[in-house]
C-alpha positions in Angstrom: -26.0 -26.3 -5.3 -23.3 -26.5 -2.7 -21.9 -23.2 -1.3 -18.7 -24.4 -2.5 -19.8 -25.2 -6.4 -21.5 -21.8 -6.0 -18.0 -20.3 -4.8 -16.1 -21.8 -7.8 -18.6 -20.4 -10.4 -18.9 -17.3 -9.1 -14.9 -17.4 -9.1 -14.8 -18.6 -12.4 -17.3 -15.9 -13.8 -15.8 -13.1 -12.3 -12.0 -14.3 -13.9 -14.2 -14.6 -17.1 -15.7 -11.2 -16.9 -12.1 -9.8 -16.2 -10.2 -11.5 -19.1 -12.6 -9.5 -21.9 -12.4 -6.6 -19.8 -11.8 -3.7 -22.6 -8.5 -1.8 -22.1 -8.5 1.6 -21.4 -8.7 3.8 -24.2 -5.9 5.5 -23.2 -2.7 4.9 -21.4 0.0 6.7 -19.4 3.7 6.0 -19.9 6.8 7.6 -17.9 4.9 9.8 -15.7 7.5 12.4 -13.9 6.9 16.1 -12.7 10.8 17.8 -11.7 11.7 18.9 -7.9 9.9 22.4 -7.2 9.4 24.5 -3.9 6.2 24.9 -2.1 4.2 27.8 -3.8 6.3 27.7 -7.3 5.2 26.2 -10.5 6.3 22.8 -11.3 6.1 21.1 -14.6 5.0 17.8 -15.4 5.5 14.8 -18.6 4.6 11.8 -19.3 3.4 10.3 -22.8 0.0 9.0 -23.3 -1.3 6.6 -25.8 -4.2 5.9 -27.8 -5.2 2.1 -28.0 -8.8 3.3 -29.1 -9.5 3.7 -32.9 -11.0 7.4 -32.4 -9.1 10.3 -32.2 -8.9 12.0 -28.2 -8.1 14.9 -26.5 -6.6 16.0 -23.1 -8.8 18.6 -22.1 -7.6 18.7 -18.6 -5.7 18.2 -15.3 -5.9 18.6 -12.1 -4.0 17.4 -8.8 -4.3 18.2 -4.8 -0.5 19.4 -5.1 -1.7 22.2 -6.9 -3.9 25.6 -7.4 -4.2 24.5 -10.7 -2.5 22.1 -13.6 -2.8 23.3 -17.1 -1.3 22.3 -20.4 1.5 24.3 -21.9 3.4 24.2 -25.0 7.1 25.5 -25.3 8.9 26.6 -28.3 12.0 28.1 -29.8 11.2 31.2 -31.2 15.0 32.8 -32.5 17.0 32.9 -29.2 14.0 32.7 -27.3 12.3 30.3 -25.6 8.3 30.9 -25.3 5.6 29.4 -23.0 2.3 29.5 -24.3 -1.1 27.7 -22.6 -2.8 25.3 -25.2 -6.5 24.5 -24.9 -6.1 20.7 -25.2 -3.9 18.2 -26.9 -5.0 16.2 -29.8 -4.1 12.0 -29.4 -4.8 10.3 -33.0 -5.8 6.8 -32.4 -2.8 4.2 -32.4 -0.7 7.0 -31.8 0.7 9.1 -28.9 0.9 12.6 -27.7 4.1 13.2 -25.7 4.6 15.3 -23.4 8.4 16.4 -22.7 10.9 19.2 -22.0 11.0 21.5 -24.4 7.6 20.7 -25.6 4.1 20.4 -24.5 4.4 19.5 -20.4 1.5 20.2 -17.3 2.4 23.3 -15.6 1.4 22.4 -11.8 0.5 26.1 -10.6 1.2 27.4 -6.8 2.5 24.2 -5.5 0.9 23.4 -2.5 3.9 21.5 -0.9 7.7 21.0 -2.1 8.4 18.1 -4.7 10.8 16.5 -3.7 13.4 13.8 -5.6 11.6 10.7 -4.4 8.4 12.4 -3.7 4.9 10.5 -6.0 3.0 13.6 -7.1 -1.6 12.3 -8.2 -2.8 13.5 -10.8 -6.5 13.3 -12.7 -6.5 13.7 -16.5 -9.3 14.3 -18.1 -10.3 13.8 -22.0 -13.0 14.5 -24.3 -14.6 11.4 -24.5 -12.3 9.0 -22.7 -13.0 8.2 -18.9 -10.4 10.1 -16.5 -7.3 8.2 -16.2 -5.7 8.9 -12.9 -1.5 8.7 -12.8 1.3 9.0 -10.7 3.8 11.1 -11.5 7.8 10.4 -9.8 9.4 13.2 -8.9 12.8 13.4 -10.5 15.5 15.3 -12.2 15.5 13.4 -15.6 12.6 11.1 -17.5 12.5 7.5 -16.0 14.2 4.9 -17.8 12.1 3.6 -21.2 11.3 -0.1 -20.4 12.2 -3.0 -22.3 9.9 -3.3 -25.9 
């Protein structure tokens, strides 16, 4: 066989191989973390969704920006508004989690640097049973636009 044919098959294979690819389980959509100084606490959203058929979890985060990344839930509780930490947070499958002000959001603990408007902050995600899914969050004042269905 030619090292050519050989080249084209290989080629071919490997295009193949890539097209039945499985998607990931789960997907990250309008990733942004707001502007924070260096040693604060930022907070983080984003939504993530479920293309698998079995119910996942976020079980945890973590990023070089900061000490530490947990999850947190707000709530309005009369005239107050409360923080708590949550363990993890349940994804059904087809569905979504969001993760949004006012809501449940990553609390980036002890920044390590300022965000700043502009700035791309890593971060690792990390499920119960689905592989991590690493994602970039933009660091802005507002959520990024939704695109286009």
């Amino acid at each position: 066989m030619s090292a050519l044919r050989r080249a084209i098959l290989v080629g071919l294979f490997a295009v193949a191989v890539g097209a039945v690819a499985p998607r990931p389980a789960i997907e990250a959509q309008g990733a942004w973390i707001r502007p924070a100084a260096a040693g604060m606490n930022g907070a983080g959203y984003l939504t993530l969704v479920n293309r698998g058929a079995a119910p996942e979890r976020l079980i945890a985060a973590a990023s070089p920006v900061a000490a530490r990344v947990t999850l947190h839930q707000s709530r309005q509780m009369g005239a107050m508004m409360t923080m708590t930490p949550v363990p993890f947070l349940a994804i059904p499958p087809g569905g979504r989690a969001v993760l949004s002000p006012g809501g449940y959001h990553l609390m980036f603990e002890h920044l390590a640097r300022p965000l700043r408007l502009g700035d791309h902050v890593p971060l690792t995600l990390t499920f119960a049973h689905a592989r991590p899914l690493r994602v970039t969050l933009a660091v802005a004042n507002a959520a990024p636009a939704a695109p286009p269905p």
